[in-house]
C-alpha positions as CSV (number, residue, x, y, z in Angstrom):
1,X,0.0,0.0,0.0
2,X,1.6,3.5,-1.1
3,X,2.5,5.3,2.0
4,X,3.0,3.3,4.6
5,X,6.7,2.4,4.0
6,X,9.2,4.8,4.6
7,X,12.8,5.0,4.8
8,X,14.9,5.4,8.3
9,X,16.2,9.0,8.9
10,X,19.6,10.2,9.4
11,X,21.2,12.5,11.6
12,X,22.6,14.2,8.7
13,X,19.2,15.1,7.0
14,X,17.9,18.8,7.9
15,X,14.1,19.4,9.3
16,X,12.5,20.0,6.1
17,X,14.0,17.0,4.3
18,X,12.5,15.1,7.9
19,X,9.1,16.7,7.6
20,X,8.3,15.5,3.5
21,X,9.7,12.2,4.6
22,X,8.4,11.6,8.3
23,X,4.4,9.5,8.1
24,X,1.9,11.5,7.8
25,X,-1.2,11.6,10.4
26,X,-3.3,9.5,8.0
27,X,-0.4,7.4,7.2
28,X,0.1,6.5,11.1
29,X,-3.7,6.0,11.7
30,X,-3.6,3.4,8.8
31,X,-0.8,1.6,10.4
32,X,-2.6,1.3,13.8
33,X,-5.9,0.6,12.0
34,X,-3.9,-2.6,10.6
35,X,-2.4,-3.4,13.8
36,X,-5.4,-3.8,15.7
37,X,-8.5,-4.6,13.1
38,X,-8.8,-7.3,11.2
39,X,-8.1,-8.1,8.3
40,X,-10.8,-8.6,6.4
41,X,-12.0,-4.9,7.2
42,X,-12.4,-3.3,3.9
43,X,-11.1,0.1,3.4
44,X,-11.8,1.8,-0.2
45,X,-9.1,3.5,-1.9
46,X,-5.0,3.1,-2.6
47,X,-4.5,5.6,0.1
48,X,-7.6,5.3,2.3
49,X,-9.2,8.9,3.6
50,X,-10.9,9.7,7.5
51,X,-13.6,12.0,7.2
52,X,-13.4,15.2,9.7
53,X,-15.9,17.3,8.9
54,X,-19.8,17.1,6.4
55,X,-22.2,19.6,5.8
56,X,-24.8,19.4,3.5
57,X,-23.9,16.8,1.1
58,X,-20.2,17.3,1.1
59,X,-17.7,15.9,3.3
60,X,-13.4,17.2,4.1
61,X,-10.9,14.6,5.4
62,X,-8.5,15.1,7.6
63,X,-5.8,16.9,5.2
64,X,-8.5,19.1,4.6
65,X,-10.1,18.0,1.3
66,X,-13.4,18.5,0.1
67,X,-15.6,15.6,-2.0
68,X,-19.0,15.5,-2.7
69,X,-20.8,12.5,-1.4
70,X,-22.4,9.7,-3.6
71,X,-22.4,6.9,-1.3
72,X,-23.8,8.5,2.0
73,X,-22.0,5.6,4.1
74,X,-23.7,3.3,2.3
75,X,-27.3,4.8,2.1
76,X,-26.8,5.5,5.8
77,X,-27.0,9.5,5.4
78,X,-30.0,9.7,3.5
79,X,-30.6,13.2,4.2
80,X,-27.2,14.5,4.2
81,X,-24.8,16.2,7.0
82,X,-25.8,18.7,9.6
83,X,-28.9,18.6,9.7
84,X,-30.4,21.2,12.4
85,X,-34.0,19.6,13.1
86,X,-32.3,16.1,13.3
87,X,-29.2,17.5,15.4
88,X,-31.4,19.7,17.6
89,X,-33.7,16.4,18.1
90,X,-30.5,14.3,19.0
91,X,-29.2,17.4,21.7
92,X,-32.4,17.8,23.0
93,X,-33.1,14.1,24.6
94,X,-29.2,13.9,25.4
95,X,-30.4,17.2,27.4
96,X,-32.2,14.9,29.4
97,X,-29.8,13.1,30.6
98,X,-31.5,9.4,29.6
99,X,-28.9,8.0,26.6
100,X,-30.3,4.4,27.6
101,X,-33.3,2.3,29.5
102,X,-33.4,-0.6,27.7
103,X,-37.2,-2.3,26.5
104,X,-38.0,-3.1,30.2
105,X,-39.3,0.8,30.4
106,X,-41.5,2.6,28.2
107,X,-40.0,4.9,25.8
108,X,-42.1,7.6,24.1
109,X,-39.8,8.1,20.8
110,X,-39.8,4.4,20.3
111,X,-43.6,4.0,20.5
112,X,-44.0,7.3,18.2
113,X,-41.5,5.8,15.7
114,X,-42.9,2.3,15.7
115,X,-46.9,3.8,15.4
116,X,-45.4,6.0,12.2
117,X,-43.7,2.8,10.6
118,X,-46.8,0.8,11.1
119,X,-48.6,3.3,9.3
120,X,-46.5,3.5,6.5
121,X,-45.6,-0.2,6.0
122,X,-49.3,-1.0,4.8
123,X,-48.9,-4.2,6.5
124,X,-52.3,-5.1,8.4
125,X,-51.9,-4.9,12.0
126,X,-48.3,-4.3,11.8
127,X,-45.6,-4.0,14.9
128,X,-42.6,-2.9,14.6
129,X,-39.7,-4.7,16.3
130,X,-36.4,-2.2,16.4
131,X,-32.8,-3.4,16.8
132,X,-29.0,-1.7,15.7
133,X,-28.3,-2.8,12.2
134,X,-29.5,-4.5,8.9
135,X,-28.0,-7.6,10.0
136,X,-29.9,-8.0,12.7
137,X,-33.1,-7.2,11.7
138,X,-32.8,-9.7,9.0
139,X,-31.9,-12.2,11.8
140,X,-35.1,-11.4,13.7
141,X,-37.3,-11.4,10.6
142,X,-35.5,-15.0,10.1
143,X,-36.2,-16.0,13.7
144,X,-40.4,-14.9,13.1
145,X,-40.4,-17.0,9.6
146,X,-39.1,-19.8,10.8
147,X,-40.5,-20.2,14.3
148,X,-44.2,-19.4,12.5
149,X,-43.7,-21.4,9.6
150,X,-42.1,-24.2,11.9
151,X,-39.2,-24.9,9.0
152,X,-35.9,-24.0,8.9
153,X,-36.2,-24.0,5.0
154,X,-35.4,-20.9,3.9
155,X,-35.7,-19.0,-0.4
156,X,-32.9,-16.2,-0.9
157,X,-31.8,-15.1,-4.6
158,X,-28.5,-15.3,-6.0
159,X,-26.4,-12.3,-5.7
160,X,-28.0,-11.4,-2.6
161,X,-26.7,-9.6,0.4
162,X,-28.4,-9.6,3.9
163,X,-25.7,-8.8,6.6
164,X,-22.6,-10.2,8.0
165,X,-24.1,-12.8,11.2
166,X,-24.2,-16.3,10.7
167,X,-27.7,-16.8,9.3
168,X,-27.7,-14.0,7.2
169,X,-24.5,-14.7,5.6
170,X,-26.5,-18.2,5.1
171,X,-28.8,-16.0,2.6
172,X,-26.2,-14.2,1.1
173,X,-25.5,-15.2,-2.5
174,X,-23.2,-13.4,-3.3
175,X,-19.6,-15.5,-2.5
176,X,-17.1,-12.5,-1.9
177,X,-19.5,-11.8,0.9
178,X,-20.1,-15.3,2.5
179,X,-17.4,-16.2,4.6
180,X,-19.0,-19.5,5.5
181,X,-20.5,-22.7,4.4
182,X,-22.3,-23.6,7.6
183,X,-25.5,-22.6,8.0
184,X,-28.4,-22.5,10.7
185,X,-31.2,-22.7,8.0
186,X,-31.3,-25.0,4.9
187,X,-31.3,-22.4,1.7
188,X,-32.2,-22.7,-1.6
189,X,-31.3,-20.5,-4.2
190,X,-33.8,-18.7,-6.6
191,X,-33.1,-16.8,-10.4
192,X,-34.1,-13.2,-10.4
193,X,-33.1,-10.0,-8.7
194,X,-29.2,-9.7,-11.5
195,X,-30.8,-9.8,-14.8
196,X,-27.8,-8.6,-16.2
197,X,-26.2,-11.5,-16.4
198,X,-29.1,-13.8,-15.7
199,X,-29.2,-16.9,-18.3
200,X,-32.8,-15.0,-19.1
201,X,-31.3,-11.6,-19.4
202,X,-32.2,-11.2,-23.5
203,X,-36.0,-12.1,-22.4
204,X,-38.6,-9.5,-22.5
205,X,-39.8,-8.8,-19.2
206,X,-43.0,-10.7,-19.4
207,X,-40.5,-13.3,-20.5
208,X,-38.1,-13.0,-17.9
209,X,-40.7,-13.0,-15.0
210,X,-42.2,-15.9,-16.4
211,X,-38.9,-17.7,-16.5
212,X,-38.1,-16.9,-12.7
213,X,-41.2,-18.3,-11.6
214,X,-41.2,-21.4,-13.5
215,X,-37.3,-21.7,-11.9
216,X,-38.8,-20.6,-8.4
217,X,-41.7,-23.5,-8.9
218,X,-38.8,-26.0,-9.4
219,X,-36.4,-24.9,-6.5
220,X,-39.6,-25.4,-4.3
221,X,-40.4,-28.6,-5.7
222,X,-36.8,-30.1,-6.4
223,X,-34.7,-28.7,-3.5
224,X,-37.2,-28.4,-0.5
225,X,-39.7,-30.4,1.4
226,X,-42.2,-27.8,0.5
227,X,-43.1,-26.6,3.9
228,X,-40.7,-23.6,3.2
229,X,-40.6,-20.9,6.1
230,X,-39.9,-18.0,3.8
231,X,-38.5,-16.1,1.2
232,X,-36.2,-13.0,1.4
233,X,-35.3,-10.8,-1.1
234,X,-33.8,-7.5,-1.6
235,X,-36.1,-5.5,-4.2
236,X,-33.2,-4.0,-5.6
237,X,-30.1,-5.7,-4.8
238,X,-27.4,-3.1,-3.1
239,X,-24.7,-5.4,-2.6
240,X,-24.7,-6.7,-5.4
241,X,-24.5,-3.5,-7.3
242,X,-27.9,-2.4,-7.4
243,X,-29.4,-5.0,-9.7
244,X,-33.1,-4.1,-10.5
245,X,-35.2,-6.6,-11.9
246,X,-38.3,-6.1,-13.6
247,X,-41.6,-4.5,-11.9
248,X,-43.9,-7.5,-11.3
249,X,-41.4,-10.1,-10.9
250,X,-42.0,-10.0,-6.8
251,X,-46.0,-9.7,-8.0
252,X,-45.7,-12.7,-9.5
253,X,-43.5,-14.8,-7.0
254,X,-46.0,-13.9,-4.0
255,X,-48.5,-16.0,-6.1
256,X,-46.6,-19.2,-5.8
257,X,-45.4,-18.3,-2.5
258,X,-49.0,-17.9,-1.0
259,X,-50.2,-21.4,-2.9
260,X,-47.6,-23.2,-0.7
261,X,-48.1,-20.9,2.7
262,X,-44.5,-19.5,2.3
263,X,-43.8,-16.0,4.5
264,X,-42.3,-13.2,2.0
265,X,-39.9,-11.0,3.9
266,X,-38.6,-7.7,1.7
267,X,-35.2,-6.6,2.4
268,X,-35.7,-2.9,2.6
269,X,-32.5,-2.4,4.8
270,X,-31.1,0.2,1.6
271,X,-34.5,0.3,-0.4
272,X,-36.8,2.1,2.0
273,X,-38.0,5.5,3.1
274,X,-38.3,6.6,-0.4
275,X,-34.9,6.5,-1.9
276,X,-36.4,4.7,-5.3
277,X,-38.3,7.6,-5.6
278,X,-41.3,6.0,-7.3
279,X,-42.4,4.2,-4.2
280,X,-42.0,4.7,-0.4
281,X,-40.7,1.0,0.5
282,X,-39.0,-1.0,-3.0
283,X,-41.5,-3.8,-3.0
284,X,-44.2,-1.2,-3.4
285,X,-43.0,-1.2,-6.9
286,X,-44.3,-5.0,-7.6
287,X,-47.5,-3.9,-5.7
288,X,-47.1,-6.5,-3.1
289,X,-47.5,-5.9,0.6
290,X,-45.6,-8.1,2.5
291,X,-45.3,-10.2,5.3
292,X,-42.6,-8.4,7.0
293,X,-39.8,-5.9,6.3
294,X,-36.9,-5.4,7.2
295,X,-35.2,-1.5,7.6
296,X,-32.1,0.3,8.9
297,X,-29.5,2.3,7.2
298,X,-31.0,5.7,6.3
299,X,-33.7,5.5,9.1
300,X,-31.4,7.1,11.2
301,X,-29.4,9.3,9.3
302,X,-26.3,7.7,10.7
303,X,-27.3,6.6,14.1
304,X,-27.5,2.8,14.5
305,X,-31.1,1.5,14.4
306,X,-32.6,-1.0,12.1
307,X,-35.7,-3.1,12.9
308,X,-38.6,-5.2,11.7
309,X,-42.4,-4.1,10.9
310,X,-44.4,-7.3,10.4
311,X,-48.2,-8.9,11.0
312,X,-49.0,-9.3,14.2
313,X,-49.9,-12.6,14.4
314,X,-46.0,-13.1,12.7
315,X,-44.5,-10.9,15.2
316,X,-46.1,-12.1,18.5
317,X,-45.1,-15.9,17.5
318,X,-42.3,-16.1,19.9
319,X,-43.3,-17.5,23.0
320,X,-40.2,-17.6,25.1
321,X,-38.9,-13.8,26.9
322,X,-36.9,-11.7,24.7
323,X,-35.5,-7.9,25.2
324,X,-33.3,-5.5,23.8
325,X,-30.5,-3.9,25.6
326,X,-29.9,-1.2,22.7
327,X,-32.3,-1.5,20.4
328,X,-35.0,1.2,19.9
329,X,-32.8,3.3,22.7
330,X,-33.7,7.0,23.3
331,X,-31.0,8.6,21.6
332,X,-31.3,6.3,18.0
333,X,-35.7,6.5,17.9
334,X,-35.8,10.4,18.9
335,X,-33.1,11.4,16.0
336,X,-34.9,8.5,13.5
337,X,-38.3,10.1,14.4
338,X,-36.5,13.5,13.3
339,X,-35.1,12.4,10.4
340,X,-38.5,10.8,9.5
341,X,-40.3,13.6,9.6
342,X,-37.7,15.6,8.1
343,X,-38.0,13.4,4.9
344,X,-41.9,13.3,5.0
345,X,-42.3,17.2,5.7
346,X,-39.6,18.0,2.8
347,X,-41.1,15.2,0.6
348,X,-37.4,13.8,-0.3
349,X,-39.1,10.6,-2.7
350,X,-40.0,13.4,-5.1
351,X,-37.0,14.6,-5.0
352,X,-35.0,11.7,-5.7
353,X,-36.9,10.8,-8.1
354,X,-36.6,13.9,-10.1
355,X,-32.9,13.5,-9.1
356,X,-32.6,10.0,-9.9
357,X,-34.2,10.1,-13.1
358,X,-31.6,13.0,-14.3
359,X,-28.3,10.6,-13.1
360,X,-29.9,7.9,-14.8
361,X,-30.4,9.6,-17.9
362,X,-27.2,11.6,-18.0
363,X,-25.3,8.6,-17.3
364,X,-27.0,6.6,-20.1
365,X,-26.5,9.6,-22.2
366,X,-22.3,9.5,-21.0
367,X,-22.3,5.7,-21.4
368,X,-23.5,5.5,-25.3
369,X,-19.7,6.3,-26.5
370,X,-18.1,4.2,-23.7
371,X,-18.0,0.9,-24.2
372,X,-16.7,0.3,-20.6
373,X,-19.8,0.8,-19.7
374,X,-21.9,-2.4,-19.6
375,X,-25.0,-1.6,-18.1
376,X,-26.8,1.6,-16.3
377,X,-29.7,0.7,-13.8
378,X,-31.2,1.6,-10.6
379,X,-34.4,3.5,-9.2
380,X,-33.9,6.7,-8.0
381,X,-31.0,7.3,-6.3
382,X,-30.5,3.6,-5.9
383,X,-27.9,3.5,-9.5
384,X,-25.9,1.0,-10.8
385,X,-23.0,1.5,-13.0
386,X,-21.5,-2.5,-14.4
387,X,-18.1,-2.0,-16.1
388,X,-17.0,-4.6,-18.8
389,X,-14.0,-5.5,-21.0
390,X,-14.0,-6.0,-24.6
391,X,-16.4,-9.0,-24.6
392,X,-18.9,-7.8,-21.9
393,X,-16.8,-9.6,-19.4
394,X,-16.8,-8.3,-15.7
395,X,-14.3,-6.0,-15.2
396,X,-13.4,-5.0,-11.3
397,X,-9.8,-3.6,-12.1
398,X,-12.1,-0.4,-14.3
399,X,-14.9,-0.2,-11.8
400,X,-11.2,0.7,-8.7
401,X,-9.8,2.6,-11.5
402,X,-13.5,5.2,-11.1
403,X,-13.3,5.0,-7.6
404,X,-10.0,6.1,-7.5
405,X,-10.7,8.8,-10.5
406,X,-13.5,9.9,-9.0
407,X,-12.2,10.6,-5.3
408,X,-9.0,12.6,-7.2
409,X,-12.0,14.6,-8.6
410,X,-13.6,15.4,-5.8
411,X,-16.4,13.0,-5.9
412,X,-17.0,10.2,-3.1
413,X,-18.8,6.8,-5.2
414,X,-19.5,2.9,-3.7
415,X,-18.2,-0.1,-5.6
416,X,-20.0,-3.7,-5.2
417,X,-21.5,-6.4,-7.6
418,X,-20.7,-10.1,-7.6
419,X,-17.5,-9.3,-9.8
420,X,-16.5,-6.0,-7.6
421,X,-17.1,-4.0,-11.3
422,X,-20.4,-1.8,-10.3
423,X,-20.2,1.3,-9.1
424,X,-22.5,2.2,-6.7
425,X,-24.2,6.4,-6.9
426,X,-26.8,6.7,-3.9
427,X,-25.8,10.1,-2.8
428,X,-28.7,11.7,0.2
429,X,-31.9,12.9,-0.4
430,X,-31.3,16.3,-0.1
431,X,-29.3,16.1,-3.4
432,X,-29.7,19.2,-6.0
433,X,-30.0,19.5,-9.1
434,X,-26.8,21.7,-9.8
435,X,-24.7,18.8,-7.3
436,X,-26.0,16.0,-9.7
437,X,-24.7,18.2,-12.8
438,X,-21.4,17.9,-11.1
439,X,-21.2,14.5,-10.6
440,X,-22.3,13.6,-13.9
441,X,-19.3,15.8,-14.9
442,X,-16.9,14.2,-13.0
443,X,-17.9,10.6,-13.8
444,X,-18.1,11.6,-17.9
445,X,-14.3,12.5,-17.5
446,X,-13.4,9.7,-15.2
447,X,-15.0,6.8,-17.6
């Protein structure tokens, strides 16, 4: 890694020849990083940056530089940095002196919170179960299905990603992001959510959809006993670089789902709170409602929460006690309910899709004379950018070369897909029209 070794010092070198060669502070905090976290923590970029400052949607690092955010932590700052009404929200219950209480005591921002979710989930009768992360609340939502459904058989699509525990690394599809065989629930893997490279992917979309089922009637009938607890699925797969299938392909799986009793559980850990512009929650866009669903990320505008909203009759299955210590704390439900209402008041799923729609199209319109450029997709700003080589194979080394390109640039982008060669454009809610304008500039010189 470029900067991190450096030559010894003499005695006979003068001060400014010992300051351009001495570590820098970014260099030293990489070396300690490496010293005490593991190794399998991923860091982005040859010479990776700490953050020290955000307003708005820009962040500076540490030496100082400014970039304009695409990526938002991963979806995470979905209405951007600084925010008065959420930052005033936060101050105002650390005011009060009550960071933590646990679920054995009542808290008034978690019922407010969960009431508001229920409402907009659509799900009849719904509670709403919070926890920390993504990855848990897909491990709850697993723990629901499967205790309800009695079966530990469990549908996932390829190329999925649902977190980084044990079972939900079980319903990952997506190898680089599967660290294990072993497995608490028997999986089966369904065609679908990565058309791109789907054997199906020159099928109309009638075609396609009709294809997936008839592959999802055979996994059921082939690979499981049939009394399947559940399937999850992303409605547009982050992980995996964003891969959108067609509208109505969820429509249509629900149909075989319900004939054989099987729970649906939508992943809506980065497609929720109206980030795909065109809908409020990603499955809304196959007009299915749900079992359960699963949130996090963006709820909180960087504070750690996630949860599940799910029938009640799924949700009061467990019988034996359960708690949780952090979970819908104080702190995390009054700055979630803030940046909630923040995003309803300001109606942000207008505004990305407006903003969506002009990335997508001005990255279509960049990608028609660069043949780099494999495919464009997404839903609002949920966009997908697949590099390729001369035959349309993946091609990762391009996608690091844009990540790098566009960070010298000024301009902050994911990376992801099965082959590492999407990148990944989600930048926060609050995006304008003249910051998009940039980007698109930035990217059209970098590709």
């Amino acid at each position: 890694m470029a900067g991190i070794a450096r030559s010894h010092q003499t005695s006979e070198q003068g001060p400014d020849e010992e300051d351009a060669m001495s570590p820098t502070e970014g260099d030293q905090l990489l070396t300690r990083h490496r010293a005490v976290m593991p190794k399998w923590l991923a860091l982005y970029y040859e010479n990776p940056i700490e953050l020290a400052s955000a307003s708005g949607r820009r962040v500076t690092d540490r030496d100082g530089r400014t970039y304009l955010d695409f990526f938002a932590g991963i979806l995470t700052n979905a209405i951007g940095y600084d925010v008065a009404e959420i930052s005033d929200a936060i101050r105002s219950q650390l005011a009060t002196g009550v960071l933590h209480t646990s679920t054995l005591y009542l808290i008034r921002s978690q019922v407010e919170l969960a009431e508001k979710i229920a409402e907009l989930s659509g799900i009849p009768d719904a509670k709403v179960f919070f926890t920390n992360s993504g990855t848990e609340a897909n491990e709850t939502a697993l723990m629901l299905a499967t205790q309800f459904r009695r079966s530990d058989q469990v549908l996932a699509l390829r190329n999925s990603y649902h977190g980084r525990s044990f079972a939900s690394q079980a319903i990952t599809g997506n190898r680089g992001w599967s660290a294990s065989s072993l497995s608490p629930v028997k999986v089966s893997w369904v065609h679908g959510g990565y058309r791109f490279r789907s054997p199906f992917k020159d099928y109309s979309d009638a075609d396609y959809i009709k294809a997936c089922v008839a592959d999802l009637r055979e996994v059921i009938e082939t690979t499981t006993a049939g009394d399947v607890a559940c399937m999850i699925a992303e409605p547009i797969q982050g992980v995996g670089g964003f891969a959108t299938p067609p509208d109505g392909l969820f429509t249509a799986f629900k149909e075989v789902l319900d004939e054989y009793g099987i729970l649906f559980i939508s992943d809506e850990v980065q497609t929720g709170w109206g980030r795909i512009g065109s809908h409020f929650w990603g499955i809304q866009a196959h007009g299915v409602v749900p079992d359960a669903m699963t949130f996090a990320k963006g709820l909180g505008n960087g504070l750690a929460i996630g949860g599940v909203v799910a029938r009640g009759d799924l949700m009061d299955c467990i019988t034996a006690n359960s708690i949780s210590t952090f979970g819908g704390n104080p702190v995390s439900t009054t700055g979630a309910l803030a940046t909630l209402n923040f995003l309803l008041d300001n109606d942000l799923q207008q505004n990305a899709e407006k903003m969506g729609e002009r990335l997508i199209d001005g990255l279509r319109t960049i990608a028609e004379d660069r043949p780099a450029v494999g495919d464009v997709r997404g839903k609002g700003l949920m966009v997908g950018v697949e590099l390729v080589g001369p035959a349309g194979e993946p091609d990762p080394k391009k996608a690091a070369g844009v990540l790098e390109g566009a960070r010298e640039r000024g301009l902050l982008v994911g990376k992801g897909g099965l082959y590492g060669n999407v990148i990944r454009l989600a930048p926060p809610m609050t995006v304008t029209e003249e910051e998009v304008e940039e980007a698109l500039g930035i990217l059209g010189d970098v590709l």
